[in-house]
Structure formats: structure tokens, C-alpha cells
N, CA, C and O atoms as a printed pandas DataFrame, in Angstrom:
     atom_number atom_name residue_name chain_id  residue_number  x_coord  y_coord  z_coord
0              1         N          UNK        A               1    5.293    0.718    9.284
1              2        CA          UNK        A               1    6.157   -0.244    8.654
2              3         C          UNK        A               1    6.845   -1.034    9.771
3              4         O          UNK        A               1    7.523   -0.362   10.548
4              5         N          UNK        A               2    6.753   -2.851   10.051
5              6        CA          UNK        A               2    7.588   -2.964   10.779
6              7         C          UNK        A               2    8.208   -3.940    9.923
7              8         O          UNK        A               2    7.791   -4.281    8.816
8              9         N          UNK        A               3    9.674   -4.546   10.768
9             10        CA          UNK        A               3   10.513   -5.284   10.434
10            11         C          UNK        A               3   10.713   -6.444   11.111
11            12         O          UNK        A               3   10.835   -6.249   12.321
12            13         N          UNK        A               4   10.801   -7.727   10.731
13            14        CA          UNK        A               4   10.297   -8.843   11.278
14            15         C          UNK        A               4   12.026   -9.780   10.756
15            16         O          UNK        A               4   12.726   -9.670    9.749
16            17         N          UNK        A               5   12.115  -10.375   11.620
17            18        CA          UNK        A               5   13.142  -11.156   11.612
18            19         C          UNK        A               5   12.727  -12.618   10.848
19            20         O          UNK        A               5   11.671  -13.145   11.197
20            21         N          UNK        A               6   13.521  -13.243    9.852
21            22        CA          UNK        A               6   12.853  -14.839    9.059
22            23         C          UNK        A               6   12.806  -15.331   10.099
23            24         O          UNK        A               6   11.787  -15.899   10.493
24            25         N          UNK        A               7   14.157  -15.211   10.971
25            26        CA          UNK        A               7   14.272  -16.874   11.378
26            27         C          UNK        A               7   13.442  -17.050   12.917
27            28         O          UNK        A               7   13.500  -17.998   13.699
28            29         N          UNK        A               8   12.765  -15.940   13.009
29            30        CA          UNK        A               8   11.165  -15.383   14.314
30            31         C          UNK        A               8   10.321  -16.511   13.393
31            32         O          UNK        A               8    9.984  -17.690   13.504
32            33         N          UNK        A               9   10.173  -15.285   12.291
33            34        CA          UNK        A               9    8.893  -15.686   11.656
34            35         C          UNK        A               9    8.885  -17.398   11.232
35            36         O          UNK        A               9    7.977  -18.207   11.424
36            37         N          UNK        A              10    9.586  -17.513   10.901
37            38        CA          UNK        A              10    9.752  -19.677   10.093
38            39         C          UNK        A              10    9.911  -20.328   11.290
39            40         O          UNK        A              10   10.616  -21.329   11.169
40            41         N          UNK        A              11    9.434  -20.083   12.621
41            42        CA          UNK        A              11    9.833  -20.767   13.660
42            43         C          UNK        A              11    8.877  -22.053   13.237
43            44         O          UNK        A              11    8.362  -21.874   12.134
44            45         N          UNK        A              12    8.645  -22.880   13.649
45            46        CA          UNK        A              12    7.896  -24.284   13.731
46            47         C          UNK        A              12    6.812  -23.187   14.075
47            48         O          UNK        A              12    6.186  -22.585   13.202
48            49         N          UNK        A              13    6.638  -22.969   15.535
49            50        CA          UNK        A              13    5.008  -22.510   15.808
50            51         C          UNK        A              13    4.828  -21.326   15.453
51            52         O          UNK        A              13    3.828  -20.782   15.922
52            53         N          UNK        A              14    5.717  -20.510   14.510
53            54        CA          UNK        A              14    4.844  -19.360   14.200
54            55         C          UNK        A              14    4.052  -19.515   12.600
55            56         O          UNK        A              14    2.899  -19.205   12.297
56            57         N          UNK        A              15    4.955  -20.007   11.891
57            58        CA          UNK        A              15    4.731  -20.238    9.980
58            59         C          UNK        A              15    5.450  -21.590    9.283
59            60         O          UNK        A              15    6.542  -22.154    9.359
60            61         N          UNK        A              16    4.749  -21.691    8.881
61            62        CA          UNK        A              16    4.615  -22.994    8.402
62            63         C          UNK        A              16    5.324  -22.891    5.783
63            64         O          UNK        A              16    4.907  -23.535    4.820
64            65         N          UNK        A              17    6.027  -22.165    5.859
65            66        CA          UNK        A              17    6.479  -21.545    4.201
66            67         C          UNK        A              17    6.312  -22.933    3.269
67            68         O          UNK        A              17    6.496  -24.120    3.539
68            69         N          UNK        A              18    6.070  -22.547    2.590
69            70        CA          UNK        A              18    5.986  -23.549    1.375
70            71         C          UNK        A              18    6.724  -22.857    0.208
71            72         O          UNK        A              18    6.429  -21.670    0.063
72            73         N          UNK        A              19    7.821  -23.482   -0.835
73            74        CA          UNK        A              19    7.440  -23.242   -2.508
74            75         C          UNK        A              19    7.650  -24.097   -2.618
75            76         O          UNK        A              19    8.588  -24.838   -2.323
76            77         N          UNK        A              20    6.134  -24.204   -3.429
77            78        CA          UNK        A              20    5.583  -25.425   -3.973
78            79         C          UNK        A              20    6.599  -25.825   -5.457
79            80         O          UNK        A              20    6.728  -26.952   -5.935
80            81         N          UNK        A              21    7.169  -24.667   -5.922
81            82        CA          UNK        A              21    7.788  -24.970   -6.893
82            83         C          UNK        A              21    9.099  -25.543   -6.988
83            84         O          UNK        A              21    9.419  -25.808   -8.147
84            85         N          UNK        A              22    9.915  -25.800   -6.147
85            86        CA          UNK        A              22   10.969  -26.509   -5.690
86            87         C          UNK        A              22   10.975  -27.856   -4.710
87            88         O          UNK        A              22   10.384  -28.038   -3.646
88            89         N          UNK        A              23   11.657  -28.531   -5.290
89            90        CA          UNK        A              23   11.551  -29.981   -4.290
90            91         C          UNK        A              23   12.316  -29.656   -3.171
91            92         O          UNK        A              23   13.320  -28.946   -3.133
92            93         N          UNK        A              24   11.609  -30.384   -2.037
93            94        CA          UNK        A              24   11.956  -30.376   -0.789
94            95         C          UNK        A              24   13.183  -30.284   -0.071
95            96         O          UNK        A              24   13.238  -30.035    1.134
96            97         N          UNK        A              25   14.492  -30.550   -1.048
97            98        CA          UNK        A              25   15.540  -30.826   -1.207
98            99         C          UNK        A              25   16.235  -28.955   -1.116
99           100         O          UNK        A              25   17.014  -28.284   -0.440
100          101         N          UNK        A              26   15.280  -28.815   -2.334
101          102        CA          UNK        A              26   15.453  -27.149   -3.000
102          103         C          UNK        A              26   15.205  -26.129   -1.458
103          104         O          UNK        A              26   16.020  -25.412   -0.876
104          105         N          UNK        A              27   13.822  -26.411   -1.145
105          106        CA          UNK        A              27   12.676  -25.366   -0.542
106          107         C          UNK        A              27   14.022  -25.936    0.975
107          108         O          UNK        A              27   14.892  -25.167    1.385
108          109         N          UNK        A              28   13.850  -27.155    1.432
109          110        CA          UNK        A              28   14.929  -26.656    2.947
110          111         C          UNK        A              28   16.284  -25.710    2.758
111          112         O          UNK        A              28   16.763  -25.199    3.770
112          113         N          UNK        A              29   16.907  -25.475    1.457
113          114        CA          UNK        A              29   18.236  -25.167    1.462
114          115         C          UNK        A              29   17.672  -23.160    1.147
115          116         O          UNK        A              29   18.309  -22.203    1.590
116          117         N          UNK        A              30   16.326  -23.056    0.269
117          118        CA          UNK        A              30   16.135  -21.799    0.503
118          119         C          UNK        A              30   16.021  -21.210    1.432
119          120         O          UNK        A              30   16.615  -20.163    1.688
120          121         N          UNK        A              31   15.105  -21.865    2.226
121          122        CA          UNK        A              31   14.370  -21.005    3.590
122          123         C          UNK        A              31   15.686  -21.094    4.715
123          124         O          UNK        A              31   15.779  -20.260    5.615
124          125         N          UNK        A              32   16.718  -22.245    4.541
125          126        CA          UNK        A              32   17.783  -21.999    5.122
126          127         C          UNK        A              32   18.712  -20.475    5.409
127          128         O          UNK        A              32   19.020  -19.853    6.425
128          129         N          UNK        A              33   18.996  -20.244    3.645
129          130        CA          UNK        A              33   19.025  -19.268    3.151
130          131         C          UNK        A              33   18.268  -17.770    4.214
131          132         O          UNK        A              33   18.656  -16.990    5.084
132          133         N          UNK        A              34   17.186  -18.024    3.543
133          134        CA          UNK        A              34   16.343  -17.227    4.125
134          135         C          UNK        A              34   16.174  -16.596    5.431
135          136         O          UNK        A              34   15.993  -15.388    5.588
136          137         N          UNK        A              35   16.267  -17.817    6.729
137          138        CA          UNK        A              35   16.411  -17.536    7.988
138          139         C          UNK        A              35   17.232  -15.963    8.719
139          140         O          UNK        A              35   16.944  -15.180    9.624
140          141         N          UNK        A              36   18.328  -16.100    7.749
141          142        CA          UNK        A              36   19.034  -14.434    8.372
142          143         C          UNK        A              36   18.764  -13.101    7.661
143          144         O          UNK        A              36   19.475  -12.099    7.596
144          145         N          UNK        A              37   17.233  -13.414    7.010
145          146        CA          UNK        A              37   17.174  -12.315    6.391
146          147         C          UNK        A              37   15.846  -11.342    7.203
147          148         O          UNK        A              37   15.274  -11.712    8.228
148          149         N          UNK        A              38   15.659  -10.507    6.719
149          150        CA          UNK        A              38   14.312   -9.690    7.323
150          151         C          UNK        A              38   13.331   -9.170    6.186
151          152         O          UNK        A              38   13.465   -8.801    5.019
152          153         N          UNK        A              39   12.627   -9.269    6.788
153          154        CA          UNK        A              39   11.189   -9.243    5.852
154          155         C          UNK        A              39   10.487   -7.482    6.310
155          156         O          UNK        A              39   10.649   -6.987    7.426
156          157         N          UNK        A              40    9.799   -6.856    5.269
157          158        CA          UNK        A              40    8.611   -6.020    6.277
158          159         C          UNK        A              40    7.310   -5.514    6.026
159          160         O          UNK        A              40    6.982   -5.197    4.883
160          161         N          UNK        A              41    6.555   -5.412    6.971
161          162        CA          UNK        A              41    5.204   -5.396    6.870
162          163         C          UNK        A              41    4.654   -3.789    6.136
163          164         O          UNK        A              41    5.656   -3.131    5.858
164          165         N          UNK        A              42    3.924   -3.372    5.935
165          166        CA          UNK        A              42    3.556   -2.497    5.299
166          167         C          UNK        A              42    1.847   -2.372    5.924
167          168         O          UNK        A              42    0.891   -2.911    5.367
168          169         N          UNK        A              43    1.766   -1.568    7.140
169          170        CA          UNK        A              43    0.219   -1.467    7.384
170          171         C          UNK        A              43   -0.503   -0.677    6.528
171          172         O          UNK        A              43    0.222    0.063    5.862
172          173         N          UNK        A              44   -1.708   -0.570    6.304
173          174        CA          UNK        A              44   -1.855    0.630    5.294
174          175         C          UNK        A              44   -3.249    1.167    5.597
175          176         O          UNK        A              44   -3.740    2.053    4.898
176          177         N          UNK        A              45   -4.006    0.537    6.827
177          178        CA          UNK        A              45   -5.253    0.886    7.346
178          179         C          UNK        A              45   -4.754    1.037    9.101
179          180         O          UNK        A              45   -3.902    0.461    9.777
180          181         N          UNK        A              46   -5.751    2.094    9.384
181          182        CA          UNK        A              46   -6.023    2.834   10.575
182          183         C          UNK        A              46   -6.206    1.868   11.539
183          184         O          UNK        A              46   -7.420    1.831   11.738
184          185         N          UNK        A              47   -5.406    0.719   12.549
185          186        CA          UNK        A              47   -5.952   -0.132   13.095
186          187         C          UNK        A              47   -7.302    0.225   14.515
187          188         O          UNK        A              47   -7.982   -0.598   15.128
188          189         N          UNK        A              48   -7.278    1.484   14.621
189          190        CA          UNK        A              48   -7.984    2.061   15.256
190          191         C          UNK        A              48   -9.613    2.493   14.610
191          192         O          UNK        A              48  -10.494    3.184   15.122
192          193         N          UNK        A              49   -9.581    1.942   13.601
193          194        CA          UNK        A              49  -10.990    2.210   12.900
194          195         C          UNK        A              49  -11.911    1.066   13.049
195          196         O          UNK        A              49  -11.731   -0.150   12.989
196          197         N          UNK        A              50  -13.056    1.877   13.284
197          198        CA          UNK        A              50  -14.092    0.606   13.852
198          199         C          UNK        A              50  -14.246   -0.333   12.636
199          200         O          UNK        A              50  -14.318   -1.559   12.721
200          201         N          UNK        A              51  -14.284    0.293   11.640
201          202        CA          UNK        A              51  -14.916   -0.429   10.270
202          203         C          UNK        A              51  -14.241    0.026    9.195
203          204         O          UNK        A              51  -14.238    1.208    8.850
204          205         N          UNK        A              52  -13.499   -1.107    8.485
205          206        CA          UNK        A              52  -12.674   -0.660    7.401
206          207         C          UNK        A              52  -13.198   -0.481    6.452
207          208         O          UNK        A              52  -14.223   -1.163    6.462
208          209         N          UNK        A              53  -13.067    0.332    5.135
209          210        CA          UNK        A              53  -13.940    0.313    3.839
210          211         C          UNK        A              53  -13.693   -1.002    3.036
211          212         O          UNK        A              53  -14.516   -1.449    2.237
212          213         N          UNK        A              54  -12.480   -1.591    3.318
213          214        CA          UNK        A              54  -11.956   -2.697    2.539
214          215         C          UNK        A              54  -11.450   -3.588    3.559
215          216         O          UNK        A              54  -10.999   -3.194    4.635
216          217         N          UNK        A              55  -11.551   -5.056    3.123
217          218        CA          UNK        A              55  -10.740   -5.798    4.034
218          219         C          UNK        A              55   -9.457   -6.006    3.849
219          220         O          UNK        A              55   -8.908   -5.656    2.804
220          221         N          UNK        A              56   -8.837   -6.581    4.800
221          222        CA          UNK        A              56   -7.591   -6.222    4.855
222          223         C          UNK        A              56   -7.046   -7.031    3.963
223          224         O          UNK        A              56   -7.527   -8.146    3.761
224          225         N          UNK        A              57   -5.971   -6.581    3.309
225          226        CA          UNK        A              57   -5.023   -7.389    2.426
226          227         C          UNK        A              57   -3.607   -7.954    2.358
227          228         O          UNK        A              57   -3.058   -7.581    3.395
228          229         N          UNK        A              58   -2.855   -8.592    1.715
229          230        CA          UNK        A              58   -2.180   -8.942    2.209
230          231         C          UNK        A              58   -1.289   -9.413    0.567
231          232         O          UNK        A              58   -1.413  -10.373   -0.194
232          233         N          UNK        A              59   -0.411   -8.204    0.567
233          234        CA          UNK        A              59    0.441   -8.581   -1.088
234          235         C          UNK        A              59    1.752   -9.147   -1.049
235          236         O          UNK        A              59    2.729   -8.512   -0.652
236          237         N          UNK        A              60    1.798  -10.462   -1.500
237          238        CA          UNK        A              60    3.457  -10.583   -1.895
238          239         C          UNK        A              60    4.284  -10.156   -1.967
239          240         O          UNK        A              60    4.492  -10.495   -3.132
240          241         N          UNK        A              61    5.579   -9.293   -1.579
241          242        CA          UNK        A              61    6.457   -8.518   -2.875
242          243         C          UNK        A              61    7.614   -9.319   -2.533
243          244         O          UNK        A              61    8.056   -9.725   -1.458
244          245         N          UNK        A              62    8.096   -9.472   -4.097
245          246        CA          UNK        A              62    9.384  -10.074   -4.223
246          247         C          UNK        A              62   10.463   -9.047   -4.178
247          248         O          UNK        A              62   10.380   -7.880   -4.560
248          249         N          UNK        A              63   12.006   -9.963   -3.389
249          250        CA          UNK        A              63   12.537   -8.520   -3.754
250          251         C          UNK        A              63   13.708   -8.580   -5.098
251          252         O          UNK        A              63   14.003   -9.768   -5.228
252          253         N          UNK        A              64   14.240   -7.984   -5.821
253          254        CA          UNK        A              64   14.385   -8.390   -7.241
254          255         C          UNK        A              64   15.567   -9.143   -7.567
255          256         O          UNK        A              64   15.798   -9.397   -8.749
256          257         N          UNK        A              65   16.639   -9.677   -6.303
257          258        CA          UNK        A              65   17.113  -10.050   -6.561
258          259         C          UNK        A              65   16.815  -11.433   -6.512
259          260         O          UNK        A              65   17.441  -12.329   -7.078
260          261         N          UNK        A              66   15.510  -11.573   -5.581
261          262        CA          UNK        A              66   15.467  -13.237   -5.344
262          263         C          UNK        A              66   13.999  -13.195   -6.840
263          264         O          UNK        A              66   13.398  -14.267   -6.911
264          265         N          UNK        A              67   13.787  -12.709   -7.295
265          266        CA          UNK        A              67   12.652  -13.258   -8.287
266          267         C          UNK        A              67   13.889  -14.291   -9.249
267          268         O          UNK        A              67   15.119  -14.327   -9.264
268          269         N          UNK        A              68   12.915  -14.963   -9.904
269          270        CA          UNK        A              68   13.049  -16.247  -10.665
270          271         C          UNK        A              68   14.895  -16.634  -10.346
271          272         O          UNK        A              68   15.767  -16.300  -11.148
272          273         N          UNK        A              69   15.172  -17.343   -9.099
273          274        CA          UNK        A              69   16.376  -17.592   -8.657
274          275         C          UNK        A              69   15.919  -19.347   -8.232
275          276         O          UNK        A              69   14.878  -19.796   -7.754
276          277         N          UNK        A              70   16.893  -19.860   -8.550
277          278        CA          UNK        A              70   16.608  -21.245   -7.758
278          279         C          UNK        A              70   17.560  -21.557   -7.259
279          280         O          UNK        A              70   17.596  -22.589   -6.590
């Protein structure tokens, strides 16, 4: 499990965030928001394995206070 800092991750050259569902107006004042928060990864395969049975994935999770918030 690691823990990743937003305002690392939303740098210009690392990620590029979109919601598409808020106007631009909306989406700068979230990810604003967002910047002092921390996010975390969840590995769940052996990175030491030559050959995975599955490829790797990669799930959303919301956390419940930010679902359907604008």
C-alpha cells in the first residue's frame, strides 16, 4: 500500500485530472481542493513475477464523503 501526495501527483508533468462532469470553473476549484489531500495505491500482484495471470488493473475508489458532491 503506498501513499501519494495530490499536490505530487496533479503536478503539470506528472497528471494531467479531468471531471468531465463539471465546468472548468467547477473542476479548477475541486482539484484545488484536492491538492492537500492524499490518495493510495493498493498493489495487489507480485511485482517480482515474470508473468502475471491477469493484467494489471487499475480501480477507482471514491471516498464516501466526496461521492456525488459538487
Amino acid at each position: 500500500m503506498y501513499w501519494h501526495y495530490h499536490k505530487e501527483e496533479f503536478a503539470p508533468n506528472r497528471a494531467d485530472p479531468k471531471l468531465p462532469i463539471l465546468s472548468e470553473q467547477q473542476q479548477n476549484a475541486t482539484l484545488k481542493k484536492l491538492e492537500e489531500s492524499f490518495g493510495k495505491v493498493i498493489i495487489t500482484s507480485n511485482p517480482n513475477d515474470k508473468a502475471p495471470i491477469f493484467p494489471p488493473q487499475e480501480i477507482e475508489v471514491q471516498h464516501p464523503f466526496m461521492v456525488n458532491t459538487t
